[in-house]
VEXDREN-2710 file (C-alpha; in Angstrom, 1 decimal):
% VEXDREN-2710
k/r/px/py/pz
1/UNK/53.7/-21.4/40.7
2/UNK/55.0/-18.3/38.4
3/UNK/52.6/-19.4/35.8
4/UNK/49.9/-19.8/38.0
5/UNK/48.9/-15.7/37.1
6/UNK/48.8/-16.6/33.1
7/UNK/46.7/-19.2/34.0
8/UNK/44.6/-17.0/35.7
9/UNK/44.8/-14.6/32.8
10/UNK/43.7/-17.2/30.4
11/UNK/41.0/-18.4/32.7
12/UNK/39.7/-14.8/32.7
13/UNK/40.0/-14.2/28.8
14/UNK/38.0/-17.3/28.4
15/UNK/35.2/-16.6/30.7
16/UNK/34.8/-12.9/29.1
17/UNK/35.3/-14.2/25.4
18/UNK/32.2/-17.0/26.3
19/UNK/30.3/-14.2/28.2
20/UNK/30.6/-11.5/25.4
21/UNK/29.7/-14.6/23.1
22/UNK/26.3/-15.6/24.6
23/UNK/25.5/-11.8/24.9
24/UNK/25.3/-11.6/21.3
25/UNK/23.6/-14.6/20.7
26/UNK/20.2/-12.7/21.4
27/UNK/20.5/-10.6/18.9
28/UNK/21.5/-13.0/16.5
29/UNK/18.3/-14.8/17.2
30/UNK/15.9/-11.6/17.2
31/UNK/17.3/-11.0/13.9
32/UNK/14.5/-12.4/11.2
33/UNK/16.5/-14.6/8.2
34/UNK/14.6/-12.2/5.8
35/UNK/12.2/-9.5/5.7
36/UNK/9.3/-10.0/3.4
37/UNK/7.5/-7.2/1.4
38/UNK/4.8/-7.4/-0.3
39/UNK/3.7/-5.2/-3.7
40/UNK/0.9/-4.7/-6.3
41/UNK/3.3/-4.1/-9.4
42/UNK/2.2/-1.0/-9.5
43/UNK/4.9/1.9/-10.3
44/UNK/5.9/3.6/-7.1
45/UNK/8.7/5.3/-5.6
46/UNK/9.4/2.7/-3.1
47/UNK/10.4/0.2/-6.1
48/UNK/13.4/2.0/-6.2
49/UNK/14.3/0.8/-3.1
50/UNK/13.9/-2.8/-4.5
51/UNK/16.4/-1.7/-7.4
52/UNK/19.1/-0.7/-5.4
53/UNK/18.7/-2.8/-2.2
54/UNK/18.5/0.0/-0.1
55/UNK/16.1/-2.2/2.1
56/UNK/18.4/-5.2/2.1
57/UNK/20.8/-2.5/3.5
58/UNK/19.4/-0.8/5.7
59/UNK/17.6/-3.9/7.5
60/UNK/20.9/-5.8/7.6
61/UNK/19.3/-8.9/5.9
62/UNK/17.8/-10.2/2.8
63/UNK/14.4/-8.4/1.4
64/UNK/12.1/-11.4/-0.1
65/UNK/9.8/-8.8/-2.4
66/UNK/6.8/-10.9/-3.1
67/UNK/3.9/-9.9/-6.0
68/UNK/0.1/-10.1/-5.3
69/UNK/-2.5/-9.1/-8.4
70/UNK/-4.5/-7.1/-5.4
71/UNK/-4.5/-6.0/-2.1
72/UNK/-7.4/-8.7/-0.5
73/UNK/-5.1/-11.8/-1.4
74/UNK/-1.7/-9.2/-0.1
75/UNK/-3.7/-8.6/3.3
76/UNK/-4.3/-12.4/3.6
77/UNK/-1.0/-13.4/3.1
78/UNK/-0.1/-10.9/6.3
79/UNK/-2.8/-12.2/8.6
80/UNK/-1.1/-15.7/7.2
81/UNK/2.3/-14.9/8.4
82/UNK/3.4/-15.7/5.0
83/UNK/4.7/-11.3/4.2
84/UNK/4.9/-8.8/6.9
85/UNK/4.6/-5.5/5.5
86/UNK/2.2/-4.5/2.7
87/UNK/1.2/-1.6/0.2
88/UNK/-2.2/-1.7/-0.3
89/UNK/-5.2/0.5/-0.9
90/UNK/-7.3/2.0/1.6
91/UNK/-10.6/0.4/0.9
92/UNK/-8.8/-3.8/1.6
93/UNK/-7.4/-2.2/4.6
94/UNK/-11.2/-0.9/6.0
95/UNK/-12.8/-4.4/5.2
96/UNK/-10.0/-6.2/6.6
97/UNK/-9.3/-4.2/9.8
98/UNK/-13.1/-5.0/10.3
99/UNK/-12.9/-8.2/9.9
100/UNK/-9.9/-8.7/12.7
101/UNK/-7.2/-9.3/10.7
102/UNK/-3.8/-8.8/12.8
103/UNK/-2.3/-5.7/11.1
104/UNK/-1.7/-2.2/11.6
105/UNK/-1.9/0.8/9.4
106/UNK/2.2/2.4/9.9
107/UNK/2.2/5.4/6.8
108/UNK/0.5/6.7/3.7
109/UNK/2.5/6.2/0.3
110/UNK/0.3/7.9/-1.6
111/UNK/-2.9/9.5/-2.1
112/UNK/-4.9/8.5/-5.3
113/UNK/-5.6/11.8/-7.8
114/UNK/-5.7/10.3/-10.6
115/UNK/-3.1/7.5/-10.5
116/UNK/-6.7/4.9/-10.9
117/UNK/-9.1/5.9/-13.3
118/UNK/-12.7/5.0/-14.7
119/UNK/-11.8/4.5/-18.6
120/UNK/-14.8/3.5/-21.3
121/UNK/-14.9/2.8/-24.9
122/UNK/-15.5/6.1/-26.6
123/UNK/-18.5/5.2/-27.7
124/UNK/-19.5/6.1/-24.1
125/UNK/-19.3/9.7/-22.9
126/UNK/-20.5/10.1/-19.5
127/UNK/-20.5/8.1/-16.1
128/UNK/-24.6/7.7/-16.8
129/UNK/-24.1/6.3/-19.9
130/UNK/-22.1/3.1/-18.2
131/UNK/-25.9/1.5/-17.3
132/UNK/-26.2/-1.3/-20.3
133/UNK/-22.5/-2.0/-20.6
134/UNK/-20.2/-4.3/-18.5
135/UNK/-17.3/-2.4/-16.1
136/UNK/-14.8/-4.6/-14.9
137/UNK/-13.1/-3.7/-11.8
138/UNK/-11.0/-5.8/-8.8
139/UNK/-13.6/-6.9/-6.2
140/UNK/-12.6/-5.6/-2.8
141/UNK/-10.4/-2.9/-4.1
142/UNK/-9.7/0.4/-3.7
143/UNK/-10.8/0.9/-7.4
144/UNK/-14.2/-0.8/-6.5
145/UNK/-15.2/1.7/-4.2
146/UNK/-14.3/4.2/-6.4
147/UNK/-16.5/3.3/-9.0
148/UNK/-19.7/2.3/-6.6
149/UNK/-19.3/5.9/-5.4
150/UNK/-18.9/7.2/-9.0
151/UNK/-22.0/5.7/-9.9
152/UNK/-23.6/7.1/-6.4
153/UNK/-22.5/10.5/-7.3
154/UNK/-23.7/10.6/-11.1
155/UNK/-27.0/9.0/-10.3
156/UNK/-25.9/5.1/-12.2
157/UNK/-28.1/2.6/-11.1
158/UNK/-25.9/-0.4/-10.2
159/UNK/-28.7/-2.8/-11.5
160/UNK/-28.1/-1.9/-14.6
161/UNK/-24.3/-2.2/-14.9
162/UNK/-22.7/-5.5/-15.4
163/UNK/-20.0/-5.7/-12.7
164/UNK/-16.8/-8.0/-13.9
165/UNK/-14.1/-9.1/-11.4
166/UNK/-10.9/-9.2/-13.3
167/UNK/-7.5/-8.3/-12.6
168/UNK/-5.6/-5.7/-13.9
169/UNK/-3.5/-8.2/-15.8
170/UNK/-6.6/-10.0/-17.4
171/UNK/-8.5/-6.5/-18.6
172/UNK/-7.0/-5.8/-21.9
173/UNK/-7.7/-9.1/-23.6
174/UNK/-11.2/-9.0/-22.5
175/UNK/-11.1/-5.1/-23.6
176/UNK/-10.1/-6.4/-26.9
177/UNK/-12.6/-9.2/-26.7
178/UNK/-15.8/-7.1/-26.0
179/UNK/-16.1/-8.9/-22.9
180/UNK/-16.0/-5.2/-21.3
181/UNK/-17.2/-1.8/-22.4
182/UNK/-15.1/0.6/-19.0
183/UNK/-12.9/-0.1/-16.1
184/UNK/-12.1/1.2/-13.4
185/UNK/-8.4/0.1/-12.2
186/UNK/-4.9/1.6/-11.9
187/UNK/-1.9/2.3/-13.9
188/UNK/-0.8/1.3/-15.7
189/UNK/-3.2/-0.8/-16.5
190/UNK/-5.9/2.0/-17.7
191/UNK/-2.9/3.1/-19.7
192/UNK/-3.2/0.0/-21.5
193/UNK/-7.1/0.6/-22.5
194/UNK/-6.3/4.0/-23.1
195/UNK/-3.6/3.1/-25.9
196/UNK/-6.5/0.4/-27.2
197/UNK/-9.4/3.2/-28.1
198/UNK/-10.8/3.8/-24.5
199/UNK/-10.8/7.4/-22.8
200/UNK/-10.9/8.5/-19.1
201/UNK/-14.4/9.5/-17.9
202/UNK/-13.5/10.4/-14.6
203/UNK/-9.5/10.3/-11.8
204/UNK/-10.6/9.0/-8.6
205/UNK/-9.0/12.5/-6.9
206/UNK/-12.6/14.3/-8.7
207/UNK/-14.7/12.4/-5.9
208/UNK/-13.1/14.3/-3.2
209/UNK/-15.5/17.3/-3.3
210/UNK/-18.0/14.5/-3.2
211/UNK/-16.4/13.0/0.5
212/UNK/-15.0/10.6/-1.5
213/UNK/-11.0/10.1/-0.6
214/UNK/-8.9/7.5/-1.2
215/UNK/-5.3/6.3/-0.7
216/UNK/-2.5/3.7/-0.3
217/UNK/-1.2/2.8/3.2
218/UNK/1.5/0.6/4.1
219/UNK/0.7/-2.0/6.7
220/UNK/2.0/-4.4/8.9
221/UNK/1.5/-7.5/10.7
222/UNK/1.4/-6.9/14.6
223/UNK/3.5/-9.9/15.3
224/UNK/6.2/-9.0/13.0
225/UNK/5.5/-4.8/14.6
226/UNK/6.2/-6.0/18.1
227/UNK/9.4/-8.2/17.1
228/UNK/10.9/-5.9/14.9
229/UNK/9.8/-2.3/15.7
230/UNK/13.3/-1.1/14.8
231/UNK/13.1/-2.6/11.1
232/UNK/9.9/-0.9/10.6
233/UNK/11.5/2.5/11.4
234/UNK/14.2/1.9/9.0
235/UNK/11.4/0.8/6.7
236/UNK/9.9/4.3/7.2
237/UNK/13.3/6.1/6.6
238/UNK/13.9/4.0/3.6
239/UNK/10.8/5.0/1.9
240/UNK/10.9/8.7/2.4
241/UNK/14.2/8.7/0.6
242/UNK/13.3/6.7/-2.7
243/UNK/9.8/9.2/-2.5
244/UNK/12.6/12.0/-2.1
245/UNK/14.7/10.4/-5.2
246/UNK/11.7/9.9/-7.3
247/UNK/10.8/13.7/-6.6
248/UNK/14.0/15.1/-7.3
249/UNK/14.2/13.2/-10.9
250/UNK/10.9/12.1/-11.6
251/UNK/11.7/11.1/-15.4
252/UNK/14.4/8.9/-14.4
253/UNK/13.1/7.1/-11.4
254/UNK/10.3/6.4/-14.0
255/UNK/12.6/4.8/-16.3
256/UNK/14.2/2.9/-13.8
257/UNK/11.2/1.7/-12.4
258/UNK/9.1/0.9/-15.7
259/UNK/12.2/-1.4/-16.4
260/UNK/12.3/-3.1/-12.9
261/UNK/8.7/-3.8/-13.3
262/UNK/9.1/-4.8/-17.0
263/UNK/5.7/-2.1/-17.9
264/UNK/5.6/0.9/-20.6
265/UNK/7.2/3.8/-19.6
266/UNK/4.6/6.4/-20.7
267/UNK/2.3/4.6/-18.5
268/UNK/4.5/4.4/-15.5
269/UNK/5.4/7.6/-15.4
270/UNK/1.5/8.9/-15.6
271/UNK/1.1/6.6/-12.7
272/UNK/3.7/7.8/-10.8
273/UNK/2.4/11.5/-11.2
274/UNK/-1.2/10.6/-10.7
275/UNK/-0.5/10.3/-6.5
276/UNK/0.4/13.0/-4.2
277/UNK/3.0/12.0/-1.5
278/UNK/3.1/13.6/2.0
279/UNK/6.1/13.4/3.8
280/UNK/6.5/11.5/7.1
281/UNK/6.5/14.8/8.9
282/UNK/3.6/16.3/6.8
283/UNK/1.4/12.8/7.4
284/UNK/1.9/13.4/11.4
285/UNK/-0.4/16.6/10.5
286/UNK/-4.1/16.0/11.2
287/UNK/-5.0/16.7/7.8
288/UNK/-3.7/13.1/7.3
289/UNK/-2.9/10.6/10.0
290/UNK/-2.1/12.7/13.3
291/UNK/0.2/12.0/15.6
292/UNK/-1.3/9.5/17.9
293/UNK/-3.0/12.5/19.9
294/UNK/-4.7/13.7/17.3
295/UNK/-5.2/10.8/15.2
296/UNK/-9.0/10.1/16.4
297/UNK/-9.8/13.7/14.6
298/UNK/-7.4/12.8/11.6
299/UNK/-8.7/12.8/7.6
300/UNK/-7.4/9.4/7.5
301/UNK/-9.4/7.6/10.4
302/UNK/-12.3/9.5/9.4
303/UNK/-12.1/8.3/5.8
304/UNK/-11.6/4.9/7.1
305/UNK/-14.9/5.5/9.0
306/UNK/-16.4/6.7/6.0
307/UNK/-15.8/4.0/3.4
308/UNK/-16.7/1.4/6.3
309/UNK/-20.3/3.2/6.6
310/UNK/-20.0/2.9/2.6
311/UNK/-19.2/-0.5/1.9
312/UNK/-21.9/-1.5/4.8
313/UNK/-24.3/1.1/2.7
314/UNK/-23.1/-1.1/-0.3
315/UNK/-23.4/-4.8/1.3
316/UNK/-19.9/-5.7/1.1
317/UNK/-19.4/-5.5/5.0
318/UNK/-21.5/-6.0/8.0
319/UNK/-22.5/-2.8/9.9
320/UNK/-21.9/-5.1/13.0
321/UNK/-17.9/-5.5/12.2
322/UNK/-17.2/-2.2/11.6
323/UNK/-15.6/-0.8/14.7
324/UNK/-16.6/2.6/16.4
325/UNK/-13.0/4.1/15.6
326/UNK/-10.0/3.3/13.2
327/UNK/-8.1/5.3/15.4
328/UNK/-7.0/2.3/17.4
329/UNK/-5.1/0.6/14.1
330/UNK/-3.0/3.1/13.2
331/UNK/0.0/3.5/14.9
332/UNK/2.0/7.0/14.2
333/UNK/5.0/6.2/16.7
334/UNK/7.2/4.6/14.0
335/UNK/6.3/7.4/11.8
336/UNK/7.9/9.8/14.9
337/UNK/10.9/7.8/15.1
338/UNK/11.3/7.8/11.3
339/UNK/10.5/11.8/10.8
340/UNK/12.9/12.8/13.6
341/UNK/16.0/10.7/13.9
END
């Protein structure tokens, strides 16, 4: 009978050990096995993340970085399930978004200046001068709404141009072949035709007097938003510092991230300085995406609006898809959490 109080004890130490046990087991489950990000190769601050594993750290598990040629294939993957959070350029994001795919615009990570570029042969001096030559650009993207609305602007008739869909990868042989005479695509690929004999006509940050503006976004899937709203606030946070690194040392990041994503150096770090990078605080401003009160009047759904009307104008979208607001997709409160920890 004296050891019938240890036994008790024991009993007791048991029951909590096993109770403590299947607490934790919901978190364990709620966890994902790996966080999957998805990236254009083009040089940005947020690679340096992928250098040092900051992500991997800050999300407590694996980062499966995985590399698209454009943003339309990146933006099917996410309605796939197959990556969860995306960089990709505004103009995939305002066809997709009409089209129903299940994402959500989180953050800007950069706004285009001149980081993509219209570059010709130098045989060709002005934007005019493109009608009677081929211009390769990468249907869908960002880059190809820049150039419609170049050649809107100067007055090119589109008839006239002969409009190649190549990848960024795939331009400088058919540069070197003849196959194309201009391009209008990002760095540092334009870097590339630059070094070959071409020159810049025009940076896609001298449409914006024209109502032309244009920028990256990172967005994600809604399943993977609703699961995992805490990992998408460290996402946030993480970003903002390797924005803040590459700021403070903008050579060096350069250098580190020309090597990660084996590309020149010159052209990386041209790239780099050709985007302008609000902070999370400064993108909670109406001049870009608002903060959820505001975010109906914001620059950003407005421009969304805007290159929807233009791509209908254009026939690469139905006016019937395109919703009345973007408002609705983009969703500031992660951006809150992240700005004021």
């Amino acid at each position: 009978m004296k050891n019938r109080p240890w036994l008790f004890l024991a009993i007791v130490l048991v029951f909590l050990i096993g109770l403590a046990s299947t607490a934790a087991a919901p978190a364990l489950a709620d966890a994902p096995k790996e966080v999957r990000l998805a990236f254009l190769n083009g040089p940005r601050p947020w690679i340096l993340g992928k250098i040092d594993g900051s992500f991997d750290q800050a999300f407590g598990v694996p980062v499966k970085w995985v590399r698209f040629p454009s943003g339309p294939p990146a933006l099917a993957a996410l309605a796939a399930g197959e990556v969860d959070i995306v960089r990709v350029g505004s103009v995939p994001v305002t066809s997709s978004l009409a089209r129903g795919l299940p994402f959500k615009v989180i953050a800007l990570s950069g706004v285009i200046d001149t980081s993509e570029r219209l570059v010709a042969k130098n045989s060709i001096k002005t934007v005019k001068e493109l009608e009677g030559h081929s211009v390769a650009t990468v249907a869908g993207s960002t880059a190809h709404y820049a150039l419609l609305a170049a050649f809107k602007v100067h007055g090119v008739d589109i008839k006239n141009v002969k409009l190649v869909n190549l990848n960024p990868a795939d331009q400088l042989a058919a540069w070197k072949r003849g196959d194309i005479d201009a391009s209008y695509i990002w760095g540092p690929a334009w870097h590339d035709l630059e070094q070959d004999g071409g020159h810049t006509l025009l940076g896609s940050g001298a449409l914006n007097k024209d109502g032309y503006y244009l920028f990256n976004a990172f967005v994600v899937s809604n399943d993977f938003a609703e699961k995992y709203p805490d990992l998408v606030v460290k996402f946030l946070e993480v970003f903002q510092k390797t924005v803040d690194r590459y700021q403070a040392d903008p050579d060096g990041s350069a250098v580190l991230i020309a090597k990660e994503l084996e590309q020149g150096l010159e052209g990386a770090k041209l790239t780099l300085a050709g985007l302008v990078y609000p902070s999370l605080t400064e993108q909670l401003k109406v001049e870009w995406l608002g903060d959820g009160a505001t975010t109906a009047n914001s620059n950003i759904a407005k421009s969304f609006g805007d290159q929807a009307a233009f791509l209908v104008e254009q026939n690469e979208l139905r006016a019937k898809d395109v919703p009345e607001s973007y408002a609705p997709f983009i969703d500031t409160s992660f951006l809150k959490k992240a700005a004021n920890p």
